[in-house]
KOLKEBA-954005 format. One record per residue: residue number from 1; x, y, z of N, C-alpha, C in turn. Coordinates in nm, 3 decimals, decimal comma. Example, Ala and Ser with C-alpha at 12.3 -4.5 7.8 and 13.67 -1.06 7.14 Angstrom:
REM KOLKEBA-954005
<site 1; <1,319; -0,569; 0,780>; <1,230; -0,450; 0,780>; <1,320; -0,330; 0,780>>
<site 2; <1,285; -0,225; 0,708>; <1,367; -0,106; 0,714>; <1,290; 0,003; 0,787>>
REM end
This chain:
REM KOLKEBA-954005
<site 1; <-13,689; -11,266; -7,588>; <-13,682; -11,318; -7,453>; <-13,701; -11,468; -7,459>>
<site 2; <-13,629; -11,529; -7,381>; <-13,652; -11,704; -7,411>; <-13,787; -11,726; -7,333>>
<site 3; <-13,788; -11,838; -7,387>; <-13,905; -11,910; -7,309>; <-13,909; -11,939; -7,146>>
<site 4; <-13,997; -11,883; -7,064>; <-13,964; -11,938; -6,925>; <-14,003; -12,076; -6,893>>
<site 5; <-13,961; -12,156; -6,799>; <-13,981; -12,278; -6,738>; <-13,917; -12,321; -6,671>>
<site 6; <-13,889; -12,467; -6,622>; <-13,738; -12,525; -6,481>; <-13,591; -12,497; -6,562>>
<site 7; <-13,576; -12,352; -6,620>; <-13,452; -12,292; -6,597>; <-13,373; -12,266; -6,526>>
<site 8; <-13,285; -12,345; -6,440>; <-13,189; -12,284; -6,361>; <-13,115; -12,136; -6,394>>
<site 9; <-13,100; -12,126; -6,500>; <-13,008; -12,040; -6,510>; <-13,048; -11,888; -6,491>>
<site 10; <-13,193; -11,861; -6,500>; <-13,263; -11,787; -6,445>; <-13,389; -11,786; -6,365>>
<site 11; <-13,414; -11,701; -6,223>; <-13,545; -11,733; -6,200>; <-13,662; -11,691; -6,335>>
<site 12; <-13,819; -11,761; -6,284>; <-13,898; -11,694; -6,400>; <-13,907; -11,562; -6,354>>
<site 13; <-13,937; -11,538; -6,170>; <-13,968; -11,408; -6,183>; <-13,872; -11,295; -6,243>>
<site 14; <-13,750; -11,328; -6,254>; <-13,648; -11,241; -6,284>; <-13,660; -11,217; -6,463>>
<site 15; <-13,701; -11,335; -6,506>; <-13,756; -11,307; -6,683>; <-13,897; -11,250; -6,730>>
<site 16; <-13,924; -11,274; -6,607>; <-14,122; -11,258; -6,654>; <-14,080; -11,039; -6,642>>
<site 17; <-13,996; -11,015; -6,491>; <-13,973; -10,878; -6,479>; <-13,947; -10,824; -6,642>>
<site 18; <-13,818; -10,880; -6,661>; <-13,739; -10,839; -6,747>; <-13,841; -10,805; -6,904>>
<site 19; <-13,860; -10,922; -6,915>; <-13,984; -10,932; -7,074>; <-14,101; -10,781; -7,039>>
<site 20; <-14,155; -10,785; -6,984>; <-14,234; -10,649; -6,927>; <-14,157; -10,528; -6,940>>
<site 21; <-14,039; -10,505; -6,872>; <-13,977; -10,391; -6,896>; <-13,959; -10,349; -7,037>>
<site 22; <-13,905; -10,449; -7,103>; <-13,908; -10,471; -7,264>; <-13,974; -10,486; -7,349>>
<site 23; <-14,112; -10,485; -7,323>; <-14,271; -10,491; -7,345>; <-14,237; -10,601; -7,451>>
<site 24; <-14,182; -10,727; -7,427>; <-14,147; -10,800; -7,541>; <-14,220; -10,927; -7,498>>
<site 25; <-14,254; -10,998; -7,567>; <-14,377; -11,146; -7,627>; <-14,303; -11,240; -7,511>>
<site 26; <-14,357; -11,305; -7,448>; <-14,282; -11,415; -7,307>; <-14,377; -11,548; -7,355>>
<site 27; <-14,359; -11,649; -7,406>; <-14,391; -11,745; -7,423>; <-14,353; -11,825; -7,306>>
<site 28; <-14,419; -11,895; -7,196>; <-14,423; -11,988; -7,131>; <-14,428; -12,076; -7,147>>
<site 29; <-14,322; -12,199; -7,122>; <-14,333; -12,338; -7,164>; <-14,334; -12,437; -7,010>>
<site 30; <-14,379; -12,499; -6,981>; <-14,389; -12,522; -6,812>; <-14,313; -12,647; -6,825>>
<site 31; <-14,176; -12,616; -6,716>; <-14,097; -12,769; -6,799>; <-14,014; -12,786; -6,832>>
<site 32; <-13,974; -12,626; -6,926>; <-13,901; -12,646; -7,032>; <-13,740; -12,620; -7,000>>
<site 33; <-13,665; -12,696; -7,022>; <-13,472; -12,606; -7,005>; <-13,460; -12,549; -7,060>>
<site 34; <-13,339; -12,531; -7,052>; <-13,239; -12,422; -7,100>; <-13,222; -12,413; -7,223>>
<site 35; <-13,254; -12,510; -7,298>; <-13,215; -12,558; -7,454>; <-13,346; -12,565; -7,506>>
<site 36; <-13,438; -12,502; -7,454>; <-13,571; -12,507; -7,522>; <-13,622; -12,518; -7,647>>
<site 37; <-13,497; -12,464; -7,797>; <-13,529; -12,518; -7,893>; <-13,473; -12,628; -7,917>>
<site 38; <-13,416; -12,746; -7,826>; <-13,425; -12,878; -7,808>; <-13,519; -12,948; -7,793>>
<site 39; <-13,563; -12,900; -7,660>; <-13,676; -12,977; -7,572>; <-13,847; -12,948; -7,670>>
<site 40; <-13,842; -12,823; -7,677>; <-13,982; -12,785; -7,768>; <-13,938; -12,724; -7,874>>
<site 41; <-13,899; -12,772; -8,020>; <-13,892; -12,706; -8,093>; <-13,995; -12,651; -8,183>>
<site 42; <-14,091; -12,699; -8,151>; <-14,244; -12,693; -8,268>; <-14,280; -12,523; -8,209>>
<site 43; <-14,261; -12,560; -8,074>; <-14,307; -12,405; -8,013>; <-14,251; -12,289; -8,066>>
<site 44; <-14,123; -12,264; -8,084>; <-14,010; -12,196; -8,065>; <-14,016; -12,169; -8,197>>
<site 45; <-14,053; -12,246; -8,274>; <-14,055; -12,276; -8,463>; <-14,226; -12,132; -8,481>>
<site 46; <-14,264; -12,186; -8,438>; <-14,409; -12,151; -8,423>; <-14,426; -11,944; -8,360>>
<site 47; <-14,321; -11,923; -8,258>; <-14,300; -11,839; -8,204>; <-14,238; -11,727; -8,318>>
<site 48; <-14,125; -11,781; -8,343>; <-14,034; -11,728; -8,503>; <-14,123; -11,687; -8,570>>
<site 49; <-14,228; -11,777; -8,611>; <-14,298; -11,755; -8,734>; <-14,382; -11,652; -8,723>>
<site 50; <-14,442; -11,677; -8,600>; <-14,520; -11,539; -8,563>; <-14,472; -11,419; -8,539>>
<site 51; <-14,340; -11,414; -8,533>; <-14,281; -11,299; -8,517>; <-14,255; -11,256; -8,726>>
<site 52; <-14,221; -11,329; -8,771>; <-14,205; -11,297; -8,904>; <-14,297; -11,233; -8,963>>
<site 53; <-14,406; -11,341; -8,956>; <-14,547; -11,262; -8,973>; <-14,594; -11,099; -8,939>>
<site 54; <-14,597; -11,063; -8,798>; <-14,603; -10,929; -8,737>; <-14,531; -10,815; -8,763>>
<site 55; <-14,431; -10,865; -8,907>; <-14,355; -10,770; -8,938>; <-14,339; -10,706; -9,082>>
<site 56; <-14,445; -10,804; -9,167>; <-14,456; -10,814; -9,281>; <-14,612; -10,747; -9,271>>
REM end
């Protein structure tokens, strides 16, 4: 699920729903666009990793 923040392209409440239904990890970035591994990539880098981790 992407990161929520001043996404036009979706509301948050419509992602925050969605991530829940999908019981899947919602990282909040307050701020952030559409291109979020533009704008924050350390996060997004950081997010990956922790997902790599949780699987090993």
């Amino acid at each position: 699920m992407p990161p929520v923040g001043a996404d036009p392209a979706g509301s948050p409440e419509a992602v925050r729903f969605c991530a829940r239904r999908a019981e899947a990890t919602l990282l909040e970035i307050g701020g952030a666009a559409h291109a979020v591994p533009l704008s924050h990539p350390a996060d997004v880098t950081e997010l990956i990793h922790d997902a790599g981790r949780a699987t090993t």
